[in-house]
FIFIMI-980523 format. One record per atom (N, C-alpha, C, O): z, y, x; residue in three letters. Coordinates in steps of 0.1 Angstrom, whole numbers, plus 2048, in hexadecimal, padded with zeros to 3 digits. Atoms other than C-alpha are relative to their C-alpha. Example, Ala and Ser with C-alpha at 12.3 -4.5 7.8 and 13.67 -1.06 7.14 Angstrom:
2
8007F4809ALA/84E7D387BALA/80080C809ALA/80780C813ALA/8007F57F7SER/8477F5889SER/80880B7F8SER/8098167FDSER/
! end
This chain:
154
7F4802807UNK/78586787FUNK/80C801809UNK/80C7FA813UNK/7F78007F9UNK/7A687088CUNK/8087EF802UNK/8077E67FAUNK/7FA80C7FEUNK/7BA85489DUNK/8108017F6UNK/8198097F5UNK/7F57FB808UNK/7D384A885UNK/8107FA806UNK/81A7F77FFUNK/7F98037F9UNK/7EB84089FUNK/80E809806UNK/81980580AUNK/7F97F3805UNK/7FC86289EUNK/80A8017F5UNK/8158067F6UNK/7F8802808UNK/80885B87CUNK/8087F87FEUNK/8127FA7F6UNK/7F5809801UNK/81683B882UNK/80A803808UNK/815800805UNK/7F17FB7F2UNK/82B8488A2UNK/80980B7F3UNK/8148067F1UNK/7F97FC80AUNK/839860885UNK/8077F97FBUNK/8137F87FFUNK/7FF80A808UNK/83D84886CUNK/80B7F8801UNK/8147F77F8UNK/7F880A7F5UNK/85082E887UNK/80D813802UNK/8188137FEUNK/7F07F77F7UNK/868852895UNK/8038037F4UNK/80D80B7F6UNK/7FC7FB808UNK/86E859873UNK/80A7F87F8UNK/8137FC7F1UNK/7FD80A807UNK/879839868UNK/8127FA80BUNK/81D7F5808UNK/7F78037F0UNK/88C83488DUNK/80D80C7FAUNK/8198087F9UNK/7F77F27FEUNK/89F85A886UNK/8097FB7EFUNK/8147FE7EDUNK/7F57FE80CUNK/8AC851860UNK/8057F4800UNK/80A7F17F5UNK/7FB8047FFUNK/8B683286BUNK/8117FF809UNK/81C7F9806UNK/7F68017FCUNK/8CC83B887UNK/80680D806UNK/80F80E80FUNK/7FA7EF800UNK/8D0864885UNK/7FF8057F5UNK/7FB8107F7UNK/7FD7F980AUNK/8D686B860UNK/7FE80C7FDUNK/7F78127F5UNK/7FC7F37FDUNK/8E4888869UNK/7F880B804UNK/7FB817801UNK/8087F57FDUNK/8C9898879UNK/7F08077F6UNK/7E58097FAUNK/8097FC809UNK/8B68A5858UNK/7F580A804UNK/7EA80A7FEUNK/8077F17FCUNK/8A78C586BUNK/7F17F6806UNK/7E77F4800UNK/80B8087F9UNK/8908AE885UNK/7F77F87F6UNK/7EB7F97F5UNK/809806809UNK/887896869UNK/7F98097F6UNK/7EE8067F3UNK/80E7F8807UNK/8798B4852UNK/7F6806804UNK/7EC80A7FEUNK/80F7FA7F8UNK/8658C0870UNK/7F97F5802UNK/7EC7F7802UNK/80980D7FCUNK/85989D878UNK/7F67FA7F3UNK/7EA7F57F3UNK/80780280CUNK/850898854UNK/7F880B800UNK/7ED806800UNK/80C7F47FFUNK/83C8BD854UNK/7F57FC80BUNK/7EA80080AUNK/80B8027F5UNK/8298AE876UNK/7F67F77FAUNK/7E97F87FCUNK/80780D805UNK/82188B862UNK/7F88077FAUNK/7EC8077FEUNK/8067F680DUNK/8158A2845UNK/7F5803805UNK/7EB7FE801UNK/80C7F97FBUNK/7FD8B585CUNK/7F77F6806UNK/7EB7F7806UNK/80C80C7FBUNK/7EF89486DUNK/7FB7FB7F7UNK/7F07F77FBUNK/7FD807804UNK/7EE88484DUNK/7F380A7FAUNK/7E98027FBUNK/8087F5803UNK/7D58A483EUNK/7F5800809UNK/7EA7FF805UNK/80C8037F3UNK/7C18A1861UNK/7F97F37FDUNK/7ED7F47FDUNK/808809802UNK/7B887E85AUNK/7F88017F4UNK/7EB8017F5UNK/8007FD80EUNK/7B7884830UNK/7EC804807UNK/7E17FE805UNK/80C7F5801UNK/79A89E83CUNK/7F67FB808UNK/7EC803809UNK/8098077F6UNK/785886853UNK/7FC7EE7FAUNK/7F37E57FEUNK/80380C808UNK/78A86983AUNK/7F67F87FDUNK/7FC7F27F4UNK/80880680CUNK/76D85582CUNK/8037FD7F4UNK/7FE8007E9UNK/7FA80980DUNK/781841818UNK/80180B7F4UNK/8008167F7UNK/7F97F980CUNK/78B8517F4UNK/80F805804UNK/814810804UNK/7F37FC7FBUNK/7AD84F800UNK/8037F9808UNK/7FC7EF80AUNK/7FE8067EFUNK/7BD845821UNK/80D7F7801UNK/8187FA7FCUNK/7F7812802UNK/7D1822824UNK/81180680CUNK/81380E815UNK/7F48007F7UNK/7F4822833UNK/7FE7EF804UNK/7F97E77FCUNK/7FE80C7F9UNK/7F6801848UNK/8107FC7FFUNK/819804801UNK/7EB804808UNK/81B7EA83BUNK/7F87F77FFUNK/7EB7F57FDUNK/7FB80D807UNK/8277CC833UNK/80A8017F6UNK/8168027F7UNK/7FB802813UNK/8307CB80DUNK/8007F47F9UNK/7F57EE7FAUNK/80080A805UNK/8387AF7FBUNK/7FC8047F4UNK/7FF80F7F1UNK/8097FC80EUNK/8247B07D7UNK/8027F27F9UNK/8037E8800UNK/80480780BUNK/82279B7B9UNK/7F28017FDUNK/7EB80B7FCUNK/80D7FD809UNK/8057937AAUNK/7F77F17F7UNK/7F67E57FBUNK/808806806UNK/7F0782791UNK/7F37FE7F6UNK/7F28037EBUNK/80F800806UNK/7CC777787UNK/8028007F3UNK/80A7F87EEUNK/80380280FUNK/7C277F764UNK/7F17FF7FBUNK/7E8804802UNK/810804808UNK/7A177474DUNK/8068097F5UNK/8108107F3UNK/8057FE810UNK/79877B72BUNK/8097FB7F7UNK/80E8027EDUNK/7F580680FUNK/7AF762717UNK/8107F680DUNK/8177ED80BUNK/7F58087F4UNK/7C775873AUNK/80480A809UNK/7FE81480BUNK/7FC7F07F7UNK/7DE76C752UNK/8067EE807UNK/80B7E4801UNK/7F980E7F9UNK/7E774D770UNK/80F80A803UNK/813815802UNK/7EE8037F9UNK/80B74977DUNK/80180F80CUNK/7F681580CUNK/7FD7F57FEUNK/817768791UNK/8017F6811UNK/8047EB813UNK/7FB8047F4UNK/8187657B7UNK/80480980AUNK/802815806UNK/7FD7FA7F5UNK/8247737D5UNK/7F680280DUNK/7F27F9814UNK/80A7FD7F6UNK/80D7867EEUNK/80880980BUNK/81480A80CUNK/7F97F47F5UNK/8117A380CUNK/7F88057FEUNK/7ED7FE7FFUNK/8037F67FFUNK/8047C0808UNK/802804814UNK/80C80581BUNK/8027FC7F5UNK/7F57C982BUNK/7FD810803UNK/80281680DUNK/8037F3800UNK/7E87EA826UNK/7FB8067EFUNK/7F77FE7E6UNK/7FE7F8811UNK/7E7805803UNK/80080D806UNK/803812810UNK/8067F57FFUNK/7D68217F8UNK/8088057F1UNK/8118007EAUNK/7FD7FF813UNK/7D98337D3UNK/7F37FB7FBUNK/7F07F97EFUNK/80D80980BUNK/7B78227CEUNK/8027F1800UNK/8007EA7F6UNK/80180F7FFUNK/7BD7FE7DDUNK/8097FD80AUNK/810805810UNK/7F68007F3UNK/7CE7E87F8UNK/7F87EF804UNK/7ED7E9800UNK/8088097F9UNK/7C77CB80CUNK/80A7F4801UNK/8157F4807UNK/7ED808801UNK/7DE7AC804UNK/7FC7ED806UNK/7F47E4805UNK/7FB80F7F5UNK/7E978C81AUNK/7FF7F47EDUNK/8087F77E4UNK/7FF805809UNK/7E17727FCUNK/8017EE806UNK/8017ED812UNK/7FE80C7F9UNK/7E5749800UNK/7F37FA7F3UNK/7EF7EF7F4UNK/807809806UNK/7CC7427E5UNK/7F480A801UNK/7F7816804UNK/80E7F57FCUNK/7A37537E9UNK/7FA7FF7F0UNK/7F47F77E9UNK/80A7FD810UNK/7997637C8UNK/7F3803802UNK/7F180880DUNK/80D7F8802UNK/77676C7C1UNK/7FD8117FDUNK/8008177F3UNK/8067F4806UNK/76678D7C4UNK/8027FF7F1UNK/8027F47EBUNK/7FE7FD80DUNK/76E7A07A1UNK/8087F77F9UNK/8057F47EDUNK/7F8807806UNK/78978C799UNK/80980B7FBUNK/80B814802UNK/7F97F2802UNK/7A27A5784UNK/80C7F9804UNK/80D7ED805UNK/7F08027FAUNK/7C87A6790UNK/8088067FBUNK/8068127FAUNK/7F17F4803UNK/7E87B4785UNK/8087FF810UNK/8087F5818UNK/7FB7FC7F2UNK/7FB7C17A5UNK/80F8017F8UNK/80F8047ECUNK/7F57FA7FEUNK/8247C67A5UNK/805804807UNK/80B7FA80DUNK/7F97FE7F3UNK/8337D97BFUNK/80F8047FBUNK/8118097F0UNK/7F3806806UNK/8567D47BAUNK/80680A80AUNK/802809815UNK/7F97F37FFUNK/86C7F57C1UNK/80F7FD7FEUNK/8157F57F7UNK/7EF8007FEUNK/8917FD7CEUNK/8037FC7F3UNK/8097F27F0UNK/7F47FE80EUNK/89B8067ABUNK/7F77F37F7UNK/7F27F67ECUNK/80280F80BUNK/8907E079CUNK/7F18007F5UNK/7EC7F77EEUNK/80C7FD808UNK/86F7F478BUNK/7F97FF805UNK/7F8806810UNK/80F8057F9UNK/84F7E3792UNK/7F880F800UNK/7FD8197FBUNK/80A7FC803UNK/8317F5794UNK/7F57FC801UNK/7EF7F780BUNK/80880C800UNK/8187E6785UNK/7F1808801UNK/7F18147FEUNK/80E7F77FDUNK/7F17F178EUNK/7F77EF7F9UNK/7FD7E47FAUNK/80F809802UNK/7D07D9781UNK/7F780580FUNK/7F6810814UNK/80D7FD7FBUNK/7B67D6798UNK/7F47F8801UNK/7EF7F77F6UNK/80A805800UNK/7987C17A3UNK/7FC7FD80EUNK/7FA806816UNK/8078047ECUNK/78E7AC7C8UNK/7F48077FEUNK/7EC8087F5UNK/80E7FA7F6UNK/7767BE7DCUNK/7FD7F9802UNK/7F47F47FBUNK/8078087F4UNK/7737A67F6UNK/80E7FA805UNK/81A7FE805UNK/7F580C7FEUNK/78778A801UNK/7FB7FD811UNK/7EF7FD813UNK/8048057F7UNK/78877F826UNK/8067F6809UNK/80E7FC811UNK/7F98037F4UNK/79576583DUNK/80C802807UNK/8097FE812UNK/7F77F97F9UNK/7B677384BUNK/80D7F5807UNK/8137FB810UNK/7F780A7F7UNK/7CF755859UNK/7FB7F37FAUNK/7F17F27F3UNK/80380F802UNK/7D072E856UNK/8077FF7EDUNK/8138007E9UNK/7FF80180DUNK/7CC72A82DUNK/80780C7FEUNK/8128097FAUNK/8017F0803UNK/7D2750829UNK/7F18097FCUNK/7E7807803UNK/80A7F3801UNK/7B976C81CUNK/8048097FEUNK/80F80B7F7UNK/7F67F47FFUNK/7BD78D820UNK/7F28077F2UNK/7E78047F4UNK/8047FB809UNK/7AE79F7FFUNK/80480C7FCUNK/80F80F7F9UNK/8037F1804UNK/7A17C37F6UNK/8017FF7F0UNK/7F97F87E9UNK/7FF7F980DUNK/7AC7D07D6UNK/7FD80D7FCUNK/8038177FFUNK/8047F0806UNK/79B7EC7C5UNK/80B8007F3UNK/80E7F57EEUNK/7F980180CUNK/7B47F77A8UNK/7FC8067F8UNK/7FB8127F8UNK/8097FB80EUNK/7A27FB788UNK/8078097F2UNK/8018107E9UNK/7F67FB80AUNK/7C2805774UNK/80D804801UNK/8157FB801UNK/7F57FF7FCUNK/7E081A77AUNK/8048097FBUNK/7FA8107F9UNK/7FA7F880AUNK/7F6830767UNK/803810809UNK/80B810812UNK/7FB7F47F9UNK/7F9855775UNK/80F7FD804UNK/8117FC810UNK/7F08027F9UNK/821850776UNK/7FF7F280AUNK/8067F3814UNK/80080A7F7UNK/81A82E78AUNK/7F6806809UNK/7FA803814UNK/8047FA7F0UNK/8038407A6UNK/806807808UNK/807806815UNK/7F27F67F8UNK/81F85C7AAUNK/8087F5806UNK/80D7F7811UNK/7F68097FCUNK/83483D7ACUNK/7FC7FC814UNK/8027FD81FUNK/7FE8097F1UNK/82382B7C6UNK/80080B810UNK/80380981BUNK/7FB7F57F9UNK/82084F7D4UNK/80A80380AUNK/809804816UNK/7F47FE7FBUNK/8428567DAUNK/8057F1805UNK/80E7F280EUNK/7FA80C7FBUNK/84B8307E1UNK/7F6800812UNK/7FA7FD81DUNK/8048017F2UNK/8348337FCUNK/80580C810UNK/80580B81DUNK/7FD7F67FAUNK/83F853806UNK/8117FE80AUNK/8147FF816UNK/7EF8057FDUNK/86A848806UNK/7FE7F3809UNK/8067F1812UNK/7FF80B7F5UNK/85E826819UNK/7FB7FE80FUNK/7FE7F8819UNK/80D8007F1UNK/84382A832UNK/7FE80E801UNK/7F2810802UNK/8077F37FAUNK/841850839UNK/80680D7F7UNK/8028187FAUNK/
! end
């Protein structure tokens, strides 16, 4: 598997150049054509279904049952894919627990995804860090998180 350490040095000069050279549109469309091509190199060496961007996202979210939806809380999104993501949580759900996800967008429009814990693990003092597979998501909400991932991280 390619090191994906390549894409973050992108990722980071890309983030560095439209913060404090605007102006230089030309470099940032070749830097973005370079990411693209690392980004295709890993894609093709993948396991995964699809390949995680590594961030810190702040998310909404909350457990739902059968005849109950609990209180909404606040997590971090550590890492996100278009299948799942891996999120900083303060309370430890159970395997197959279902979830509604919000990822909360410049323009004030959530995007909401369903999914379901993988696997929950250990991750700081009264923290777990928990795998979300997403079981439910709207074609226009994948483009979304698509292009949100695209305009924020890369």
């Amino acid at each position: 598997m390619p090191n994906p350490t390549p894409i973050q040095d992108k990722i980071n000069a890309l983030k560095r150049m439209l913060d404090t050279q605007p102006e230089q549109l030309a470099q940032i469309r070749d830097l973005c054509a370079q990411l693209m091509a690392e980004i295709d190199k890993h894609l093709q060496t993948e396991k995964r279904q699809y390949a995680r961007l590594d961030l810190i996202l702040s998310v909404k979210y909350s457990f739902y049952g059968e005849n109950e939806t609990r209180a909404e809380q606040l997590g971090v999104i550590r890492d996100i894919s278009l299948g799942g993501a891996s999120i900083e949580m303060k309370e430890k759900p159970s395997p197959e627990t279902p979830l509604i996800l919000n990822l909360l967008r410049n323009n004030g429009n959530p995007i909401q995804i369903k999914g379901r814990v993988v696997r929950v693990r250990d991750f700081k003092e009264d923290t777990w860090l928990v795998s979300v597979e997403f079981t439910e998501i709207e074609e226009k909400d994948l483009r979304a998180i698509f292009r949100f991932l695209a305009e924020n991280y890369g």
